[in-house]
TIGUZA-723128 format. One line per 4 residues: number of its first residue (from 1); their letters; for each residue x negated, y negated, z negated of N, C-alpha, C. Coordinates in steps of 0.1 Angstrom, whole numbers. Layout:
REM residues N
NUM = A = X,Y,Z,X,Y,Z,X,Y,Z  ... .
END
This chain:
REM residues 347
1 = XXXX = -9,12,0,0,0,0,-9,-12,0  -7,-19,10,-15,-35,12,-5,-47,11  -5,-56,1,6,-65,3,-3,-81,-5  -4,-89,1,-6,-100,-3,3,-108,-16 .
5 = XXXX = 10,-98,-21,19,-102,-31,18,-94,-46  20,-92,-56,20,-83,-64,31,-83,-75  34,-69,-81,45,-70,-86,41,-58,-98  46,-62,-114,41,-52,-123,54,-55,-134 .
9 = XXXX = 63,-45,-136,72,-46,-145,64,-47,-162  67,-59,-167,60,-56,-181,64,-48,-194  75,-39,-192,77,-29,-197,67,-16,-198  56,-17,-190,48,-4,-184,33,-8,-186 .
13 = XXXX = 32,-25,-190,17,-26,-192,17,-38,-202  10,-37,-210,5,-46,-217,-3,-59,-214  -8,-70,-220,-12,-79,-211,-25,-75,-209  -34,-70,-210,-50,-69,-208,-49,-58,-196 .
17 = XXXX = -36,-49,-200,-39,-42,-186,-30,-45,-174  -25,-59,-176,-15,-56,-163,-30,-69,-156  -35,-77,-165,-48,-83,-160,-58,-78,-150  -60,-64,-158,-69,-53,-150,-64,-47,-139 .
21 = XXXX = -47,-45,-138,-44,-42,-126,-45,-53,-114  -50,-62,-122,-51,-73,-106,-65,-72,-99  -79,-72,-114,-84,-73,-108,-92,-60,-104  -89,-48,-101,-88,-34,-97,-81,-35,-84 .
25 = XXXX = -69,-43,-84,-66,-49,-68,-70,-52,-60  -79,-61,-67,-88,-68,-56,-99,-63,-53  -105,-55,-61,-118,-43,-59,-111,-37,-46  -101,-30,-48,-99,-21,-39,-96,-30,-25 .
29 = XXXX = -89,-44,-24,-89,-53,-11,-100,-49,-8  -112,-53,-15,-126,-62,-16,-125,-74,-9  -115,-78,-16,-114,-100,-13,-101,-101,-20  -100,-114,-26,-88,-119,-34,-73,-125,-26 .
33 = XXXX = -70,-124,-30,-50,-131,-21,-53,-142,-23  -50,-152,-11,-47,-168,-12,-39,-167,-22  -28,-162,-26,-14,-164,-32,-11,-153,-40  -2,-151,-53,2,-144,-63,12,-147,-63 .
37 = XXXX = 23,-133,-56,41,-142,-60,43,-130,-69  46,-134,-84,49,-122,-92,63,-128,-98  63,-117,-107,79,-121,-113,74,-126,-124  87,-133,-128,82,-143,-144,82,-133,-158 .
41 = XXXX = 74,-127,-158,70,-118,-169,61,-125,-179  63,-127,-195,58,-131,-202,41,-135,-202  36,-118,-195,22,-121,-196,19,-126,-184  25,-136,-173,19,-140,-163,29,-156,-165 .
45 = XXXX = 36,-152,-170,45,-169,-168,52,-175,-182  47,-184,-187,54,-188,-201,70,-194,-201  69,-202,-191,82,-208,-183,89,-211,-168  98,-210,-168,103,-209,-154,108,-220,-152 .
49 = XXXX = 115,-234,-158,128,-244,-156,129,-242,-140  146,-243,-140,153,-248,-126,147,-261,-122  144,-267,-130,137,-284,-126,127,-282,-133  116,-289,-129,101,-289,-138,90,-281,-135 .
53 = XXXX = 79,-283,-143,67,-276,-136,63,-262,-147  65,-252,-136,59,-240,-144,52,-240,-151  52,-230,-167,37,-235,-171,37,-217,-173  19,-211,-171,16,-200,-165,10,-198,-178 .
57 = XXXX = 8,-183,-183,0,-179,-195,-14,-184,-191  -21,-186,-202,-38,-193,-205,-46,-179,-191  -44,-167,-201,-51,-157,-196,-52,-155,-178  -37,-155,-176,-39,-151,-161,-37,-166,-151 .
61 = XXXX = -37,-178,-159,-44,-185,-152,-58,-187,-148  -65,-185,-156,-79,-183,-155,-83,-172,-150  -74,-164,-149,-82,-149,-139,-75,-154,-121  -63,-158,-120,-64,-166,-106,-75,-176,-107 .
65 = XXXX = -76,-182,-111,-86,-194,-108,-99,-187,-103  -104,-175,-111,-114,-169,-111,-115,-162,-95  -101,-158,-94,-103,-154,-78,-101,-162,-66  -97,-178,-73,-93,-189,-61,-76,-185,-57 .
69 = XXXX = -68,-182,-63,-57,-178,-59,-44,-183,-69  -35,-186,-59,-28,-198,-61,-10,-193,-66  -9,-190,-81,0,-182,-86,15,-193,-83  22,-184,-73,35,-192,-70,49,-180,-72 .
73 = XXXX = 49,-182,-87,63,-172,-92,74,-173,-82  79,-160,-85,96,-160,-77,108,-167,-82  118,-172,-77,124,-177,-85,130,-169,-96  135,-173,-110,140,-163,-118,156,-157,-109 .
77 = XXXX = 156,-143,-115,168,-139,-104,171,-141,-89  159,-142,-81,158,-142,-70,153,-134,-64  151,-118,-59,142,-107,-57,138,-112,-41  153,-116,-36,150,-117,-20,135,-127,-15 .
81 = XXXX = 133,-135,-30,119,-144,-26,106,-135,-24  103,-123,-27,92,-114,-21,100,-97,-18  109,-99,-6,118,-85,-1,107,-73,0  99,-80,8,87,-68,12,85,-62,2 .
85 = XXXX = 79,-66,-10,70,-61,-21,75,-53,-27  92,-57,-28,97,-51,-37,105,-39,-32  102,-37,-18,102,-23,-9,93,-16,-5  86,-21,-7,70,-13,-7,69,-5,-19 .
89 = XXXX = 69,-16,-29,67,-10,-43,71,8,-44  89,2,-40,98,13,-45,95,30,-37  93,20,-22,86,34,-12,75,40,-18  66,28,-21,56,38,-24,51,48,-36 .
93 = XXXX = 58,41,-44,60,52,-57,67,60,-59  80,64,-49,89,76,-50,79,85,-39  67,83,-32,59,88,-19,56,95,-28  44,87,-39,37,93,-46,38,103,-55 .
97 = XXXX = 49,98,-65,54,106,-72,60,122,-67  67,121,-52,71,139,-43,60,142,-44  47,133,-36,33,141,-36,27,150,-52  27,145,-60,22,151,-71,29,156,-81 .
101 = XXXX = 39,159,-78,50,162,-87,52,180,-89  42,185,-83,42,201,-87,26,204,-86  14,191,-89,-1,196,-94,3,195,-108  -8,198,-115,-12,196,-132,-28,192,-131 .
105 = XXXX = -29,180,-138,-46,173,-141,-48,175,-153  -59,179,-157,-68,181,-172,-68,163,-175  -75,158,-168,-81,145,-171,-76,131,-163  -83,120,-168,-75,109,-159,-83,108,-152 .
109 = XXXX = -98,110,-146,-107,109,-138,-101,119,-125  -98,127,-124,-92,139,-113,-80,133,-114  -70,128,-121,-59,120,-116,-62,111,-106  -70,102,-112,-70,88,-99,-77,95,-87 .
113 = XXXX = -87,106,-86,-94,109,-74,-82,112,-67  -72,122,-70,-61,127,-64,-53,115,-57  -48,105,-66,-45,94,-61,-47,89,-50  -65,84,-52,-69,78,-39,-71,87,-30 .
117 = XXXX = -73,97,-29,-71,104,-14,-59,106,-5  -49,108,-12,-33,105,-16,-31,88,-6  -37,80,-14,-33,67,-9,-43,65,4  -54,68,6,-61,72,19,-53,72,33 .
121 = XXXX = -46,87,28,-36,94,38,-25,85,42  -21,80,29,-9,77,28,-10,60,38  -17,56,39,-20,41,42,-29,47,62  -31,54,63,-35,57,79,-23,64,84 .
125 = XXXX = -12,72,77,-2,77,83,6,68,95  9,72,107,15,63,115,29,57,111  31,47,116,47,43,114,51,50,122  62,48,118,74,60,130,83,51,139 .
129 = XXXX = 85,37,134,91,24,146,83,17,154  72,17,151,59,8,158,45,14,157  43,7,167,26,12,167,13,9,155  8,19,151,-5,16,140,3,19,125 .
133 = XXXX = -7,19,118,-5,23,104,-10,10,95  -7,14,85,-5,6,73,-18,0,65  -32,11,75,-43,4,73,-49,-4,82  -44,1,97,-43,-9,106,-40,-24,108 .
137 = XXXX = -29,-24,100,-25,-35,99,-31,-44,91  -37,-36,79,-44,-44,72,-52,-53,78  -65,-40,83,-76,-43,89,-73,-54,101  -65,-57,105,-64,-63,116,-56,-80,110 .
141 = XXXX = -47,-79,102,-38,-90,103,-43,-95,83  -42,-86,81,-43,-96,61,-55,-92,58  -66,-86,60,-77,-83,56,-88,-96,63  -84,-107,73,-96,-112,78,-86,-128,67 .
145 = XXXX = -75,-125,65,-71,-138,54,-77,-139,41  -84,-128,37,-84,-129,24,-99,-135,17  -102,-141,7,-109,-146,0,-125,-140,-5  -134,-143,-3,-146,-132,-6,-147,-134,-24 .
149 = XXXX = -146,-121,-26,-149,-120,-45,-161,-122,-49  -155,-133,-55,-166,-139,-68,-179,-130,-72  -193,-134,-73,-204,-126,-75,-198,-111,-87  -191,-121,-99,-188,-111,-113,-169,-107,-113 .
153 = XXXX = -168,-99,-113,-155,-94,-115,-150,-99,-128  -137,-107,-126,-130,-113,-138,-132,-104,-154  -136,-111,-163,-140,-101,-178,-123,-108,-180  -117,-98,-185,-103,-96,-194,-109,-101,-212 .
157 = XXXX = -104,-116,-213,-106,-120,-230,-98,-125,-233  -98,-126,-248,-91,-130,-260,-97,-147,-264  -86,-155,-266,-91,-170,-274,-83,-166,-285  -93,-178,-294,-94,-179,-306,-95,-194,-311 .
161 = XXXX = -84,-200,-316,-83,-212,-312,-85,-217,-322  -97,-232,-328,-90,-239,-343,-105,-232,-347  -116,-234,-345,-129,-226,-358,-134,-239,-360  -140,-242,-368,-145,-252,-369,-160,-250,-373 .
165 = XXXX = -172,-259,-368,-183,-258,-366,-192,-259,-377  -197,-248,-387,-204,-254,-399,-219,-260,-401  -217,-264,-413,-232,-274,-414,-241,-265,-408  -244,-254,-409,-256,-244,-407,-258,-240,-389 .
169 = XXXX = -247,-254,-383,-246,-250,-371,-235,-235,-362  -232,-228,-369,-227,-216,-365,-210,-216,-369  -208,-210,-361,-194,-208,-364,-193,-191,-368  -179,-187,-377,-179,-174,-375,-168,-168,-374 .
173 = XXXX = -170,-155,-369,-162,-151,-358,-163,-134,-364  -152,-126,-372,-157,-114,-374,-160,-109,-379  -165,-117,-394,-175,-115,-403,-187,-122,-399  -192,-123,-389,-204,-127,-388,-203,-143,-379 .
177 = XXXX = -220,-144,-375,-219,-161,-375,-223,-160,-357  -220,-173,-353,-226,-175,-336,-232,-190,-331  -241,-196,-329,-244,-208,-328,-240,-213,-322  -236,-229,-324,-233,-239,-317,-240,-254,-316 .
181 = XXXX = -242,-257,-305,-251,-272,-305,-248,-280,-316  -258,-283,-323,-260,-288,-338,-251,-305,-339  -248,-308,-324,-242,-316,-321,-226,-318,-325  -221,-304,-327,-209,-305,-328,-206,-299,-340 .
185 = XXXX = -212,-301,-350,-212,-297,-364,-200,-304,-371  -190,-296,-377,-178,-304,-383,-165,-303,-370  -168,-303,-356,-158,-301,-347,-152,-289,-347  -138,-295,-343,-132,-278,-342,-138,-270,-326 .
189 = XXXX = -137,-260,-327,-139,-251,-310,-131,-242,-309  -131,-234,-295,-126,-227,-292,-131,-214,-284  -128,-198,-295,-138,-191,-290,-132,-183,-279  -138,-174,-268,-132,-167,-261,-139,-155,-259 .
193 = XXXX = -131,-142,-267,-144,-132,-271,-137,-124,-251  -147,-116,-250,-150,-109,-240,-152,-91,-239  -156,-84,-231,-158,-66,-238,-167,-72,-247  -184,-80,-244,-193,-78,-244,-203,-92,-246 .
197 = XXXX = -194,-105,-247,-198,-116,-248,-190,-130,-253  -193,-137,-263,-183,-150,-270,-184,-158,-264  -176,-169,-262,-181,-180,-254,-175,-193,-265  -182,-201,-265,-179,-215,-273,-173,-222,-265 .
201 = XXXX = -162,-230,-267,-155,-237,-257,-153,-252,-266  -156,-265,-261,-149,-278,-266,-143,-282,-259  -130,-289,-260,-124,-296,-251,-124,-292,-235  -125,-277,-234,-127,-276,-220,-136,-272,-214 .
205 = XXXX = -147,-273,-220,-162,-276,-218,-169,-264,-226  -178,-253,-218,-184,-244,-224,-196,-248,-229  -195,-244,-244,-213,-251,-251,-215,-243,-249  -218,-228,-253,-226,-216,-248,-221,-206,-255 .
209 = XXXX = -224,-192,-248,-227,-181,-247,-234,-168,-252  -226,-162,-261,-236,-152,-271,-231,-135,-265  -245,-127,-270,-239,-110,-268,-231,-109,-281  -220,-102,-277,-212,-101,-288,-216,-91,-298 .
213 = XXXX = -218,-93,-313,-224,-89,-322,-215,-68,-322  -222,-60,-327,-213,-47,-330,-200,-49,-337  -188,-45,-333,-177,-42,-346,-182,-38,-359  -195,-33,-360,-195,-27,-373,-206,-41,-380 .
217 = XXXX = -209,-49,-374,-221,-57,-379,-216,-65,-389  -221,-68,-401,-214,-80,-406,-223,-89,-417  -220,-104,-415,-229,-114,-419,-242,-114,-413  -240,-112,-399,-254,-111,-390,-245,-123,-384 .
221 = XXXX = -259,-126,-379,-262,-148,-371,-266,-139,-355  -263,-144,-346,-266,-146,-333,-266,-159,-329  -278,-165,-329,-289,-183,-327,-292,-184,-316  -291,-195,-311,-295,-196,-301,-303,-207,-303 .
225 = XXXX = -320,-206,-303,-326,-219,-311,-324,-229,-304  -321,-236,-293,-318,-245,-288,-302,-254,-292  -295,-245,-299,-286,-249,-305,-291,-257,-317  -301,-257,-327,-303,-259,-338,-312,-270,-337 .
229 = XXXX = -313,-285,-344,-322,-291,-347,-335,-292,-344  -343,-302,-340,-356,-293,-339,-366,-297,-352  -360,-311,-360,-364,-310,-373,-363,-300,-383  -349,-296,-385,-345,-289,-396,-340,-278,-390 .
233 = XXXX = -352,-267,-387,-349,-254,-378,-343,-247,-394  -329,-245,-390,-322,-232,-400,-324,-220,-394  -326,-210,-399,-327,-197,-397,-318,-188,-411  -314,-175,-405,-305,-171,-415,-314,-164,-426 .
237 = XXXX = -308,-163,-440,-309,-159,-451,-316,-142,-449  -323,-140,-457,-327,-123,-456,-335,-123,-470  -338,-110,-469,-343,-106,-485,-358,-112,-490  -363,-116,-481,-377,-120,-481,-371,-135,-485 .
241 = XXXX = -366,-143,-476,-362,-156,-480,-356,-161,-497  -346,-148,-500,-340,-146,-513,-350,-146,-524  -361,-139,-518,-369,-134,-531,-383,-148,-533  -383,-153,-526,-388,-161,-530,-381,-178,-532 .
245 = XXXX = -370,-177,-534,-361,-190,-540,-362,-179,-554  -359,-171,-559,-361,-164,-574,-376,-165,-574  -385,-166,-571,-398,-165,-575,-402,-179,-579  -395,-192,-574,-396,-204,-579,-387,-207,-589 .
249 = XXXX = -374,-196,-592,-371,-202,-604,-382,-192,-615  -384,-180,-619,-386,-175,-625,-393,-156,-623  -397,-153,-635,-397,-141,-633,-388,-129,-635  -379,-135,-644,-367,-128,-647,-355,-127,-634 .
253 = XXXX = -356,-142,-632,-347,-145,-620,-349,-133,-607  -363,-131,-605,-366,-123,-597,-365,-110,-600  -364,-108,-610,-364,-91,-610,-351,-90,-611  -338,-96,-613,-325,-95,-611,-323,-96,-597 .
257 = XXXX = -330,-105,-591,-327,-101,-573,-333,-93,-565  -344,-86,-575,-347,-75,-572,-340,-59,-572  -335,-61,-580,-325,-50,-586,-311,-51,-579  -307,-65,-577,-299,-62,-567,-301,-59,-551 .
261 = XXXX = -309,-57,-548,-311,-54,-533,-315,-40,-533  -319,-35,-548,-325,-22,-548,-314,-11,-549  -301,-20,-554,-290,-11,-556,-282,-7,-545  -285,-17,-533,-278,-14,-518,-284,-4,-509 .
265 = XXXX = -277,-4,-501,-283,10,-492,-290,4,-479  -285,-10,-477,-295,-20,-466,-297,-31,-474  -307,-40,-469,-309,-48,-476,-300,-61,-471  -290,-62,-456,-282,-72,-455,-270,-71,-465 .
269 = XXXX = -265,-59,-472,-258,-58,-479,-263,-68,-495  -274,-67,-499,-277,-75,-512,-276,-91,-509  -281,-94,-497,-282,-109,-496,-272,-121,-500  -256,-117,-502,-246,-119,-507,-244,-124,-518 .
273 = XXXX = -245,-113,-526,-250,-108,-544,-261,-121,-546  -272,-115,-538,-286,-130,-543,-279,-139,-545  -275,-144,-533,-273,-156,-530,-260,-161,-543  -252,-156,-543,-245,-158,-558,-251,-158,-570 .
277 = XXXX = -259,-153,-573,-266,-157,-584,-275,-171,-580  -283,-171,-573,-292,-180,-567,-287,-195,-567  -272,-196,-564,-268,-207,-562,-260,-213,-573  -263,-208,-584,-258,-212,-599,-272,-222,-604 .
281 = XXXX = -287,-224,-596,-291,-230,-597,-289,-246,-595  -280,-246,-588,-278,-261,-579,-266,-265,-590  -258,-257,-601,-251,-262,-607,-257,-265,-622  -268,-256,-624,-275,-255,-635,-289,-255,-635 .
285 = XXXX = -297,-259,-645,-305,-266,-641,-315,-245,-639  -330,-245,-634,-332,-239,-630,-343,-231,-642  -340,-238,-651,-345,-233,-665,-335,-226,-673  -325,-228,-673,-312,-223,-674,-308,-210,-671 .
289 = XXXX = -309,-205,-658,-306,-202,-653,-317,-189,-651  -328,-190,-656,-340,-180,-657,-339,-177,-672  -332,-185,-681,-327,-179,-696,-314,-167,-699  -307,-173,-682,-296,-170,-684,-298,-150,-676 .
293 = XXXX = -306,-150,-671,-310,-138,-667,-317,-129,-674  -327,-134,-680,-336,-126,-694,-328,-122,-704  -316,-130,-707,-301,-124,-714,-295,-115,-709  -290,-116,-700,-288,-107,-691,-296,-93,-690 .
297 = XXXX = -309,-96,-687,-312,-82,-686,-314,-78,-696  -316,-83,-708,-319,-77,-720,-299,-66,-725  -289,-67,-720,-280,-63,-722,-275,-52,-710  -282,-57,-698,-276,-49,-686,-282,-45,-677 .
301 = XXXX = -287,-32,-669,-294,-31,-661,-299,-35,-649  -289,-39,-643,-286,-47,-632,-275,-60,-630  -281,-69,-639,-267,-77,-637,-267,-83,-621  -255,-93,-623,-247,-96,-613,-244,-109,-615 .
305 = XXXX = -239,-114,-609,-228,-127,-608,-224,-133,-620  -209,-118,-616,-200,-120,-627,-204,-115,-641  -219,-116,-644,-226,-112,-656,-228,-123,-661  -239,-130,-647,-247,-143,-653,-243,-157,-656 .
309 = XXXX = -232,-159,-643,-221,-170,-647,-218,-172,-664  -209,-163,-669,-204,-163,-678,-211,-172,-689  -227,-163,-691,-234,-172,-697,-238,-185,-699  -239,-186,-689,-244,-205,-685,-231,-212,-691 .
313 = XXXX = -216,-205,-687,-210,-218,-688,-206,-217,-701  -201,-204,-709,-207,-206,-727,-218,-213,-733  -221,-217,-729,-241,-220,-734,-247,-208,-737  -245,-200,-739,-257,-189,-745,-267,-186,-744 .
317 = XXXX = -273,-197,-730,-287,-196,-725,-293,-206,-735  -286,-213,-741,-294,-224,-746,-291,-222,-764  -281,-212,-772,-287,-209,-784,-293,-197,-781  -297,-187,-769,-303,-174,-767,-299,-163,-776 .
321 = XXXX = -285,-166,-778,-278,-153,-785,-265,-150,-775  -265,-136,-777,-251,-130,-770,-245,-128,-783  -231,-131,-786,-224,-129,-799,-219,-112,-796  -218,-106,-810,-215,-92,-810,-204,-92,-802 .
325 = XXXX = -203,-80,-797,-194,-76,-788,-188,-80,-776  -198,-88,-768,-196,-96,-761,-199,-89,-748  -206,-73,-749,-209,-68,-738,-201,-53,-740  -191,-49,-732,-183,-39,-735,-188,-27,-729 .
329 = XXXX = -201,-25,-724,-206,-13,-718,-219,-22,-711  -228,-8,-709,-238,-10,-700,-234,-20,-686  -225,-11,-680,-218,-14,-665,-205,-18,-662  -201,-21,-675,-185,-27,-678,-182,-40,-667 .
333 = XXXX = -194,-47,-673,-190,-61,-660,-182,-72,-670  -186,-87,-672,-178,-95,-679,-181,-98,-692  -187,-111,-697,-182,-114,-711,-172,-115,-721  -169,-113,-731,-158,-114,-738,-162,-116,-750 .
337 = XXXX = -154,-131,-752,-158,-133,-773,-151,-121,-783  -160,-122,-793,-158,-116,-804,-145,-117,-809  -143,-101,-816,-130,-107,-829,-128,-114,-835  -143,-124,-842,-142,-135,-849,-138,-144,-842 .
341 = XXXX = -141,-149,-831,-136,-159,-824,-118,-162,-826  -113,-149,-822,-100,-151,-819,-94,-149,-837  -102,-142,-846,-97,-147,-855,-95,-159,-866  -103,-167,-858,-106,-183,-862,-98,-191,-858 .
345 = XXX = -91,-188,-844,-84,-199,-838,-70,-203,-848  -70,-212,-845,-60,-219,-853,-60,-226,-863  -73,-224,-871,-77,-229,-883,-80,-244,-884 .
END
């Protein structure tokens, strides 16, 4: 079947693949359609008004554009505006379906081979009113109309609309982080993930282009140093960077961020942890905060966070007493005052 028109009931495809059936169409033309007359289906048309200007889904406008082809919907409830297509369609899928309707396929790879040999046949078969076949016609009358395809075959993506650009230059996307020109720090953007690649979008306007990190990756940076300052080069956080912000506060400090990275099974997993204790410096002073750990370990093997906080904001770093009972296990987790405390209140 060759038709300069296309037609996909959206009961039968979802939007990424009724996307892929176009551009699978056009692989098999090998050239793109001046023109797209489809029906007003959600994933190709957002609105139709009797008066006014159509407005077309984001997605499959930009995959026409991508092929140079110029989406001109049917009217709503008008079939007779593409008759052809929508007799082709019907012919050719009651053809196909007699053909294969008494094989059995293991796989989908030996389905579609079946297919196209099938459609091969089916497209040099002669007419029976006129002269030449159906690939004849092609080759001769819609095949010298059509458009040469673009170097890259349309990538099928997802937007992501509304991130906004952090001080550290990166946005994130996933769990993890992706750079943006240091320039647009504080602006909102817009991402457009891909199988295989993000794209930063402002206003229209592509800042750039990252490999898209693993599904399984997380709190990993993909930089692009030309995104970043060239005074104040940031680079991301790691265990070596961690362990020496604890080695300027202290020695205790450090063997707590030691112990937390020793208790992980990778060391991107502890940097988290550090960095939560680490940044109780900037609220406390950093003598404090190396009292408040030598407390700490003197009660717990591995403290944490929610160990060391606690302390600082009691004072206890500064009379260097834990009041009895204030640690309910080795690995309990949490301060808690004494019975005395609560039996004083009120007095």
């Amino acid at each position: 079947m060759f038709t300069n028109q296309c037609r996909h009931r959206p009961a039968l495809f979802e939007h990424r693949q009724w996307l892929r059936c176009h551009i699978a169409m056009y692989a098999w033309f090998g050239g793109s359609t001046p023109r797209l007359v489809c029906d007003n289906l959600k994933t190709g048309v957002i609105r139709h008004p009797r008066e006014g200007e159509v407005v077309l889904n984001d997605a499959y406008r930009a995959m026409a554009e991508h092929y140079s082809a110029a989406v001109l919907p049917g009217r709503v409830r008008k079939p007779k505006d593409k008759p052809s297509a929508e007799n082709t369609v019907w012919h050719a899928t009651m053809a196909l379906i007699g053909a294969m309707r008494d094989r059995e396929f293991t796989s989908l790879d030996e389905l579609r081979t079946a297919i196209r040999a099938w459609l091969r046949e089916y497209n040099a078969r002669p007419f029976q009113k006129r002269d030449g076949s159906r690939l004849s016609v092609f080759e001769s009358e819609e095949k010298p109309l059509l458009i040469a395809l673009p170097p890259l075959p349309y990538e099928v993506a997802d937007w992501v609309y509304g991130r906004r650009v952090q001080a550290n230059c990166h946005v994130s996307y996933a769990r993890n982080w992706y750079s943006a020109p240091y320039s647009h720090v504080g602006s909102t953007v817009d991402l457009r993930i891909g199988a295989n690649t993000l794209e930063i979008w402002h206003k229209g306007v592509r800042l750039c282009t990252h490999r898209l990190l693993p599904g399984t990756a997380s709190n990993r940076y993909s930089t692009n140093e030309a995104d970043l300052p060239g005074k104040t080069m940031w680079r991301q956080w790691d265990r070596e960077r961690c362990e020496r912000w604890a080695n300027r506060i202290g020695p205790d400090c450090a063997t707590v961020i030691g112990r937390l990275f020793a208790m992980e099974r990778l060391d991107e997993q502890g940097v988290e942890p550090a960095l939560a204790v680490l940044r109780l410096s900037k609220r406390y002073s950093a003598r404090r905060l190396e009292k408040a750990c030598a407390l700490a370990l003197g009660s717990i093997a591995s403290p944490r966070h929610s160990h060391i906080r606690p302390i600082l904001e009691s004072g206890q770093d500064l009379t260097g007493e834990i009041p009895d009972g204030s640690v309910g296990g080795a690995e309990t987790g949490g301060w808690v005052r004494g019975g005395d405390y609560y039996a004083n209140m009120g007095r």
